[in-house]
N, C-alpha and C positions, 0 to 999 in steps of 0.2 A: 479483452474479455472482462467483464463485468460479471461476478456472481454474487447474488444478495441471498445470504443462509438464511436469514429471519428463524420462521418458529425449527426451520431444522431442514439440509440438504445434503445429499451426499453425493461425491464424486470419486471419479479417479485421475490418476497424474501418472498416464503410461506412455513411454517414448514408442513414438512410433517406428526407430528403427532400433533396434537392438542393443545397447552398449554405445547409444548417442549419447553426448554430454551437454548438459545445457546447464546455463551458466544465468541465471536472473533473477528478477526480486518479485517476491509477492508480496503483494501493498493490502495490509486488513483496515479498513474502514468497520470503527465500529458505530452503529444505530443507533441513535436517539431514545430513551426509555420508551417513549409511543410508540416507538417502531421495531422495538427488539423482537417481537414476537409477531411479524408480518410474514407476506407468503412468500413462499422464498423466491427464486427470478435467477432467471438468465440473460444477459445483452453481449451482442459483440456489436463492436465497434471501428467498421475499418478503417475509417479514415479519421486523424482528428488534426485539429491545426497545425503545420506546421510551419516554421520561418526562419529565415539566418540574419543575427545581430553579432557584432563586434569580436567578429569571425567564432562564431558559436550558432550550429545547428538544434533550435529547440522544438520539441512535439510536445503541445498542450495535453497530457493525459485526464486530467480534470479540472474543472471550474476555469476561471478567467483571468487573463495577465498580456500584458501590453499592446492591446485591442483584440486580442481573440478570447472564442470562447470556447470552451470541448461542449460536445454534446452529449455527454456522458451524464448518467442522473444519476444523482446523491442526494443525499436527505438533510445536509447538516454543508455552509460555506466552509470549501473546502479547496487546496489549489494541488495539482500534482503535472509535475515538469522533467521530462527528460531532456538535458544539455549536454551536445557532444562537441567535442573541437580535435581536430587533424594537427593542427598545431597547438605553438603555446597563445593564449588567448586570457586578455585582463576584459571582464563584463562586469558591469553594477548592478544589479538587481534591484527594482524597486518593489517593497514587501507590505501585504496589510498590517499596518502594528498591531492590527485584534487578534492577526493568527499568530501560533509559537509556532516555528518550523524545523524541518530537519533536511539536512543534506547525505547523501548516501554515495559514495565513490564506485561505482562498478566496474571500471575501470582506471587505470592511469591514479591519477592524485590533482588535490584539489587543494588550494591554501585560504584560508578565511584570517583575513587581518595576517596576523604574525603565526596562526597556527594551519599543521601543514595536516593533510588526512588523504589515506591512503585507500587502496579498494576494500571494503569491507567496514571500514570504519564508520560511525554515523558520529556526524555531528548537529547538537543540537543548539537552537536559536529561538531565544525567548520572546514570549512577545512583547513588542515595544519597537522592534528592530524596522524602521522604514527604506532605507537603503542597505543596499549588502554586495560590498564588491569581494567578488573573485578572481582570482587567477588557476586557469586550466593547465596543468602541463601537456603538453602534445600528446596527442591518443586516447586524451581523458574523456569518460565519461559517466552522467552523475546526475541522482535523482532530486529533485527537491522537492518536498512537502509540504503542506501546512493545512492548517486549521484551526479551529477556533477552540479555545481548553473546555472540556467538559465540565459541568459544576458540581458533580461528583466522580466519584473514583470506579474505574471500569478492573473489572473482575477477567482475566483472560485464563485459560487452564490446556492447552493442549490443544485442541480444534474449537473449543469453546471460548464465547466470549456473550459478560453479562453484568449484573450489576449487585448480583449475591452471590456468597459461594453457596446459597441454597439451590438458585436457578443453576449454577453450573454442574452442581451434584445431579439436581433433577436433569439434566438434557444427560450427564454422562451413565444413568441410568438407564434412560430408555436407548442409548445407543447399545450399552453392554445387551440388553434385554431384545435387538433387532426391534423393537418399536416403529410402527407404520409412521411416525415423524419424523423418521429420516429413511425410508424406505431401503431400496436395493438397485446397483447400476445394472443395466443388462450386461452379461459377460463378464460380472466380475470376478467369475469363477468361485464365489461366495469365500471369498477371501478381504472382510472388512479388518483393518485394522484394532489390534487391540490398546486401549486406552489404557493411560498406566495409571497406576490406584492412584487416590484424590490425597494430596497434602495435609487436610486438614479431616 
């Protein structure tokens, strides 16, 4: 699933059985200055590439990498890979040196070079980097990212993300105020979260 907040979207994150536990990453993509303030969107996606190399199961999540592509739309090159292995598994990775990347352990553990990361840990990869071998330990499994660096500095605060802390004050405004820019879910039993005051 795909959701693009743009000028402002609300949702909710309720388990469908009661006291389920789910255990996963949510990956924020943020906008392009042109597009920070676009309509906001919804996509699901069911199917997207996937294939097995040098005993490692990979699913293309976004953009393109060793002849596939996702069909997933983004606004800005961008690569997002989920790698899983049953066993232990040594893979080289070939990487755009334009993007800086990150690797994210979800499960099991990962070694990059001489350093070793565990589930939780994120490791990041500057760019420049054109090969990147790993080794899986058995049962591991692990996200990788990238993209290309923005050429200024992005402003993130809580549900918000932008490129002033004016616009982020302005968006956590009209959320505290119910503002028709981020409307209401059906059923949410008018239970929005409250925003914690602003840092600055």
């Amino acid at each position: 699933n795909l959701m693009t907040a743009g000028h402002g979207i609300v949702h909710t994150e309720d388990s469908a059985t009661a006291g389920q536990r789910v255990h996963a990453a949510q990956l924020w993509i943020a906008l392009p200055r042109p597009l920070a303030d676009c309509a906001p969107a919804f996509e699901h996606y069911p199917s997207l590439p996937q294939w097995t190399h040098a005993g490692c199961n990979f699913t293309l999540l976004v953009g393109s990498h060793d002849g596939h592509t996702a069909p997933t739309r983004v606004h800005t090159p961008l690569l997002g890979m989920d790698i899983a292995s049953t066993q232990q598994a040594n893979v080289t990775l070939a990487l755009n040196p334009r993007f800086e990347h990150a690797i994210l352990p979800l499960e099991g553990e990962v070694t990059i070079g001489q350093q070793r990361f565990v589930q939780d840990e994120f490791a990041f990869i500057a760019s420049g980097v054109e090969q990147l071998p790993l080794q899986l330990a058995p049962g591991s499994r692990i996200l990788l990212i990238g993209g290309e660096p923005f050429a200024e500095p992005i402003v993130m605060w809580w549900n918000f993300v932008g490129f002033s802390k004016e616009a982020i004050s302005a968006a956590q405004g009209e959320w505290e105020t119910g503002a028709a820019r981020f409307g209401r879910v059906k059923g949410d039993e008018g239970r929005p979260l409250v925003a914690p005051a602003l840092l600055w």
